[in-house]
C-alpha positions as CSV (number, residue, x, y, z in Angstrom):
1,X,92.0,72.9,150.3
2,X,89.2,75.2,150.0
3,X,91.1,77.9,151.5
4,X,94.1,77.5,149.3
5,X,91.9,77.6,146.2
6,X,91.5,81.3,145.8
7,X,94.9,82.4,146.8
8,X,96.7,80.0,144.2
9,X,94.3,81.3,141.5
10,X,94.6,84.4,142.1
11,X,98.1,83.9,142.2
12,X,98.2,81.9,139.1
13,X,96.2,85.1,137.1
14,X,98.8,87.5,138.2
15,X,101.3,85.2,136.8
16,X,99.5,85.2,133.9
17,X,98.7,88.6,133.3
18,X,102.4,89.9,133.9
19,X,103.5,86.9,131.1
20,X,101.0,88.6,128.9
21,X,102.3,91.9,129.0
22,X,105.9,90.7,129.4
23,X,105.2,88.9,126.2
24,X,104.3,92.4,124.2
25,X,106.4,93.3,121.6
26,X,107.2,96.3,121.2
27,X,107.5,98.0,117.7
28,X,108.6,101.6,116.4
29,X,106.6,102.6,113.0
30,X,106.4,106.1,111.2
31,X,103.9,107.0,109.0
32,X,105.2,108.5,106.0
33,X,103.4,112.3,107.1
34,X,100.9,113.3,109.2
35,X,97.8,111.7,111.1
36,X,95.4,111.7,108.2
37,X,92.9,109.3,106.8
38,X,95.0,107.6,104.5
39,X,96.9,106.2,107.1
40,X,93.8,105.6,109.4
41,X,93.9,101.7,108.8
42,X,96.8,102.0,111.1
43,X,95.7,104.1,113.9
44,X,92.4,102.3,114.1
45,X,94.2,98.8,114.5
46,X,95.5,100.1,117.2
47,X,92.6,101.8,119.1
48,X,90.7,98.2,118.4
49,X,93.3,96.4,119.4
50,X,94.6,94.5,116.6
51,X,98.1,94.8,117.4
52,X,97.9,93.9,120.9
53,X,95.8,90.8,119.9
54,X,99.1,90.3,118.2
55,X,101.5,90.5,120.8
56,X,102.8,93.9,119.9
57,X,103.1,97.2,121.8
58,X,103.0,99.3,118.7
59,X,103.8,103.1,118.5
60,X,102.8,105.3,115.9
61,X,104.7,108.1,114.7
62,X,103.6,111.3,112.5
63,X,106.2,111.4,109.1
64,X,107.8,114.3,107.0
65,X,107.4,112.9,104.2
66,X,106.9,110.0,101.8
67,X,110.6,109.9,101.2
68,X,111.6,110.6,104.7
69,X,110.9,107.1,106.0
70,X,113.2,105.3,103.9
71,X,116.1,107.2,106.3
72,X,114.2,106.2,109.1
73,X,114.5,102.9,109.0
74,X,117.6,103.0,107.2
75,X,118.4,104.7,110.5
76,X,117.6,102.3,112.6
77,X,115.5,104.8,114.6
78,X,112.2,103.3,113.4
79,X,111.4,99.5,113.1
80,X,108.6,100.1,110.3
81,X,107.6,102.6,108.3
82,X,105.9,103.8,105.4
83,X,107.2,105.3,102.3
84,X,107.7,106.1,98.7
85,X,107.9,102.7,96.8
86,X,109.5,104.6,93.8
87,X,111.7,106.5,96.2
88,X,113.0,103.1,97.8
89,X,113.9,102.0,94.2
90,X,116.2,104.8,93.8
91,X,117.5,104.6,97.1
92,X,118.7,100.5,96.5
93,X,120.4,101.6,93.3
94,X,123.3,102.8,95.9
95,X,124.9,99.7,96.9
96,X,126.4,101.1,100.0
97,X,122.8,101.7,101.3
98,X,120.8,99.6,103.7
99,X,119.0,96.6,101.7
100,X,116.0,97.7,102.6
101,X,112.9,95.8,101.6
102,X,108.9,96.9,101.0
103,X,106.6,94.4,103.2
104,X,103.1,95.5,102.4
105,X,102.1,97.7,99.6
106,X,99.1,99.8,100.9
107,X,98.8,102.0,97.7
108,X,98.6,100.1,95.0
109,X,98.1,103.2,92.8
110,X,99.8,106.1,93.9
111,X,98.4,109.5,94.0
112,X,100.6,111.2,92.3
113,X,98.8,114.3,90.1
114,X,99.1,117.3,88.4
115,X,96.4,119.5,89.9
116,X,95.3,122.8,88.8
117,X,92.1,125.4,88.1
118,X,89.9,124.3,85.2
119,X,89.9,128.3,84.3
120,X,93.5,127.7,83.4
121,X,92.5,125.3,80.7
122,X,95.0,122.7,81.2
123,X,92.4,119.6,81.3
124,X,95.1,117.0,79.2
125,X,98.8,116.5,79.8
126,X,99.8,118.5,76.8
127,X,97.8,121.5,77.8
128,X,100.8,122.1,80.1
129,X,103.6,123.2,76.8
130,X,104.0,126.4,77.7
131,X,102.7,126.9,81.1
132,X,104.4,127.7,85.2
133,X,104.0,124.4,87.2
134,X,105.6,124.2,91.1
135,X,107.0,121.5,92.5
136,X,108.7,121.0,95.9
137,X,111.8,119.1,94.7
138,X,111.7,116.8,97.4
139,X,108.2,115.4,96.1
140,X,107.5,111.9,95.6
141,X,105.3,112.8,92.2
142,X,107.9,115.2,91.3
143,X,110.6,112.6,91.1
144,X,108.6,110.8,88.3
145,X,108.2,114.3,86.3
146,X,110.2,113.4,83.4
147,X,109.2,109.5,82.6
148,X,105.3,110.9,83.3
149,X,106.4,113.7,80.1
150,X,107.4,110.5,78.3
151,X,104.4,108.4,78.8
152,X,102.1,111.1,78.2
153,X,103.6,112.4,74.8
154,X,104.6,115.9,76.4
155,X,107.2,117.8,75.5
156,X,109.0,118.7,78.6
157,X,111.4,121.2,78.1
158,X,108.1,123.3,77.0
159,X,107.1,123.7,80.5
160,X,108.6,125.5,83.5
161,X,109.1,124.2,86.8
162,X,109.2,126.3,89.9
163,X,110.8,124.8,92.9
164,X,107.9,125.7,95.7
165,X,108.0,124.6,99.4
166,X,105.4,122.1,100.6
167,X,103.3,124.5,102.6
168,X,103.0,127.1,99.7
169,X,102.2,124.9,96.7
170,X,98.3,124.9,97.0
171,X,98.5,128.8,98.2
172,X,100.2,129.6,94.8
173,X,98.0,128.1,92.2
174,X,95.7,129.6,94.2
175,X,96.7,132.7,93.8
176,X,97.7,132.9,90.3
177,X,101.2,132.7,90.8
178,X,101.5,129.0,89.1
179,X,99.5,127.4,86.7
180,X,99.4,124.3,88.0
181,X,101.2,122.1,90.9
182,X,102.7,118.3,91.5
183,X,101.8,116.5,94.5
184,X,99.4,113.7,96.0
185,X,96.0,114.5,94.8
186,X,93.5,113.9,97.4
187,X,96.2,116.8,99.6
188,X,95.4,119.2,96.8
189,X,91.9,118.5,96.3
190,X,90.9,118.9,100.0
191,X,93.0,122.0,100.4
192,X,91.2,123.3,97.3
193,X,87.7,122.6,98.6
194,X,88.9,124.0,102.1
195,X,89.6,127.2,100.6
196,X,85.8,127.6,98.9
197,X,86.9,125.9,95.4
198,X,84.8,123.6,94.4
199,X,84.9,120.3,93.2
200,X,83.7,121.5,89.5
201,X,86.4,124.0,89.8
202,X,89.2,121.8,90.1
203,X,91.3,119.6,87.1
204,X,93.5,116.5,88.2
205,X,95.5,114.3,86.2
206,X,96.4,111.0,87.6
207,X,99.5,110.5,86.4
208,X,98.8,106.7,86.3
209,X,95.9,107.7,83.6
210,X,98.8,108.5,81.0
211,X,100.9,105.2,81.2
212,X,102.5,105.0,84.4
213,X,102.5,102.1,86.0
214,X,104.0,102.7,89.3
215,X,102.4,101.7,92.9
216,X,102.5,104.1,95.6
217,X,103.2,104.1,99.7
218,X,104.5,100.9,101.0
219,X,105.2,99.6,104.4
220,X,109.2,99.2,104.5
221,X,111.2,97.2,107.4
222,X,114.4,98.0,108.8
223,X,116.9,95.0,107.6
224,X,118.2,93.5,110.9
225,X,114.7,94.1,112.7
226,X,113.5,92.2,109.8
227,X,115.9,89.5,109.9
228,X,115.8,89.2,113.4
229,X,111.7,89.6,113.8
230,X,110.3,88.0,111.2
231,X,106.9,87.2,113.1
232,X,106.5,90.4,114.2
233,X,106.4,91.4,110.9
234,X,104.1,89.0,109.6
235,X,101.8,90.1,112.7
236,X,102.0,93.6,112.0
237,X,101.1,93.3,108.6
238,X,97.9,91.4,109.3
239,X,96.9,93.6,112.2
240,X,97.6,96.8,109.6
241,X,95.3,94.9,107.0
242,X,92.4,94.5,109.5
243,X,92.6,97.9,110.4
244,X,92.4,99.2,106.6
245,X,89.4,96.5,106.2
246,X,87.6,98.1,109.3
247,X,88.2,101.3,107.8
248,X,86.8,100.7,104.2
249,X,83.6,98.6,106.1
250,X,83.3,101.7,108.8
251,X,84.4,105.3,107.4
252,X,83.9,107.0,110.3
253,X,86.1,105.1,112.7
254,X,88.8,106.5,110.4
255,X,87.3,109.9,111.3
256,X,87.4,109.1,114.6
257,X,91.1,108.0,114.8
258,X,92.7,110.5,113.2
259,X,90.4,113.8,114.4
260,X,91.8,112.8,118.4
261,X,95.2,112.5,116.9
262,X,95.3,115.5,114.8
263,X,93.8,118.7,115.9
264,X,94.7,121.2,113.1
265,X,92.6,119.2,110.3
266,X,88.8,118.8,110.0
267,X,85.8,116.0,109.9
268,X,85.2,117.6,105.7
269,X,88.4,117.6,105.4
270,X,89.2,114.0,106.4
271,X,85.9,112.4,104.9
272,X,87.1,114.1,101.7
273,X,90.7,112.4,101.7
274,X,89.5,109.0,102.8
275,X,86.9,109.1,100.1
276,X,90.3,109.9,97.0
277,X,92.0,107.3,98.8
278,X,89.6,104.9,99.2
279,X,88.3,105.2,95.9
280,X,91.5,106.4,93.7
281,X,94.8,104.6,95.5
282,X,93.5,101.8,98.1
283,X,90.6,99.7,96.2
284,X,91.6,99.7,92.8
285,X,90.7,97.2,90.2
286,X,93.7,95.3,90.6
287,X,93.2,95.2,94.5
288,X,89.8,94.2,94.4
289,X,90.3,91.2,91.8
290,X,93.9,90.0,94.1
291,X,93.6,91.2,97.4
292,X,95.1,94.0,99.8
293,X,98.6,94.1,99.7
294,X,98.9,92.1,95.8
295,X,101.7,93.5,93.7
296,X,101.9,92.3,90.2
297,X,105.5,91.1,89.6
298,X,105.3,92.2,85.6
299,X,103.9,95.8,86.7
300,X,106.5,96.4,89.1
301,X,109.4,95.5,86.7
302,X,107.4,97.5,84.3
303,X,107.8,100.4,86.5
304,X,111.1,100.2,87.8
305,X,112.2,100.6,83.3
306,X,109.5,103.5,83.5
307,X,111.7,105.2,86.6
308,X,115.5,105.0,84.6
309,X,113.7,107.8,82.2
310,X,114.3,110.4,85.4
311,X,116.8,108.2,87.5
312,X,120.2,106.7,85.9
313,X,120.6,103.6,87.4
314,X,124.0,101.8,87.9
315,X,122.9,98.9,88.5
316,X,118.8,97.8,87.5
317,X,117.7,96.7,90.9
318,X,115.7,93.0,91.0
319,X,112.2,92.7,92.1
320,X,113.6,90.3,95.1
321,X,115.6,92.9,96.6
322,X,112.6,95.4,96.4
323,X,109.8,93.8,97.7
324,X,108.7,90.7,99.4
325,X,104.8,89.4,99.3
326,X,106.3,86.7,102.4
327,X,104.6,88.9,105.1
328,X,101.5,88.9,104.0
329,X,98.6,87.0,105.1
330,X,97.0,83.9,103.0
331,X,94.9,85.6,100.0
332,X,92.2,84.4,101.2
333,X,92.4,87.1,104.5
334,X,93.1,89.6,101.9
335,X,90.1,89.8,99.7
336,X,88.2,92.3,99.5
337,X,84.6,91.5,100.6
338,X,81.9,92.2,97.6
339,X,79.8,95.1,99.6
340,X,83.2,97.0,99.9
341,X,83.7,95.9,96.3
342,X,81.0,97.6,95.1
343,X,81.1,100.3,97.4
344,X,81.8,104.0,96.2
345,X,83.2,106.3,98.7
């Protein structure tokens, strides 16, 4: 008997390790751009391990965009990924699309701004009457241009819009050639500061701060992987919330995750961006009072009328065809401990 013992264990552990890893699921996600702090909750769940505690065998993908992920899982080519919720709003208004849903709302504010040089002297939304702002016309912020003109009591056919590519925009108000620019404002405040600006130097205006009411990136799920995976779903979410709970508890982990992913950016750089996000789009008031994840049915609504003043919908798309909150984890997982509360990045 003693002689059998060992064999059959170790027998029995080979078993069970090869049902283990048989038992990983895997699972295809896209960030919505590229390996940055923002996105760091991800990318640290799965250096710790959080998704393989799970079950899942997740890869993580650089984006081009936070509209470009919409077509990826549209697609089919990526299980998960994050995106534009605005962008997704428009995108359902076509009934011959996918009916895609959001999962998991990481940005609960979004970050869209209108950045520029205080030496310009446009400090307030109407300071822009008369002056040169660019705007890639793929950008996320950009598609809200003309119901952000309407909430903030600006005239906008009194400013000109240049249609700039994504690599230039920063470069040109830079250099003069645009008073101003539209885009996510932590990407325009660290390329600022990278460029010897500094932070007194600098002027942006959260569009949110003049009546919009929209929420930002969400995690979206390709339909049949949805319908099919449901679990997975809920396990991803809950791994992803750990790993932006880590993140907010332990800064530099973020660092960390994203520097050996992402040579061409720097520590500055990052600790910059993670402290906008953190701060600006991620632990907001709402968040902090709710939970990670919470979307406020009422808001959202709110924001889908405040979306028809640039987008003509045929049909007003439901809140149930948008977004579920059946993914998430209880509330009570989601709650933002009172240190990180209090905490100012």
């Amino acid at each position: 008997m003693k002689k059998l013992r060992l064999p059959f264990l170790l027998a029995a552990a080979s078993l069970f390790l090869s049902a283990t890893a048989w038992a990983q699921t895997p699972v295809k996600f896209s960030l919505d751009w590229r390996f940055e702090t923002p996105n760091s909750g991800f990318m640290v769940a799965l250096d710790k391990g959080y998704y393989k505690a799970e079950g899942l065998d997740v890869t993580i993908d650089p984006g081009n965009g936070s509209v470009d992920g919409i077509n990826r899982v549209a697609s089919g080519s990526y299980n998960l990924a994050m995106a534009d919720m605005n962008s997704l709003i428009r995108f359902r208004d076509n009934p011959a699309n996918p009916p895609i849903k959001a999962v998991f709302m990481l940005m609960n504010a979004p970050a869209f701004a209108v950045t520029s040089l205080k030496k310009n002297g446009i400090l307030k939304p109407k300071d822009l009457e008369g002056r040169l702002v660019g705007a890639p016309a793929a950008d996320g912020a950009y598609a809200n241009w003309a119901a952000f003109m309407k909430a903030a009591g600006v005239d906008g056919s009194k400013v000109r819009i240049e249609n700039v590519g994504f690599p230039v925009r920063e470069p040109m108000l830079m250099q003069g050639k645009v008073d101003a620019i539209v885009g996510f404002g932590y990407s325009a405040w660290v390329a600022l500061q990278s460029n010897g600006f500094k932070a007194e130097d600098i002027s942006i205006m959260y569009m949110r701060d003049y009546g919009l009411e929209l929420f930002g990136n969400a995690l979206l799920a390709n339909p049949t992987f949805l319908r099919d995976n449901p679990e997975v779903v809920r396990k991803f979410v809950r791994a992803s919330i750990k790993g932006f709970m880590d993140v907010a508890a332990n800064p530099a982990d973020a660092v960390a995750a994203v520097l050996k992913r992402n040579p061409v950016t720097t520590e500055a750089a990052e600790k910059m961006r993670l402290a906008m996000f953190m701060n600006d789009n991620f632990l907001t008031a709402e968040v902090k009072t709710h939970g990670v994840g919470h979307v406020d049915p009422a808001r959202l609504s709110r924001s889908i009328v405040q979306i028809g003043e640039s987008f003509k919908f045929t049909t007003t798309p439901k809140i149930d065809d948008l977004y579920t909150d059946a993914f998430l984890p209880p509330k009570a997982e989601r709650m933002v401990p009172a240190a990180l509360a209090a905490k100012r990045f």
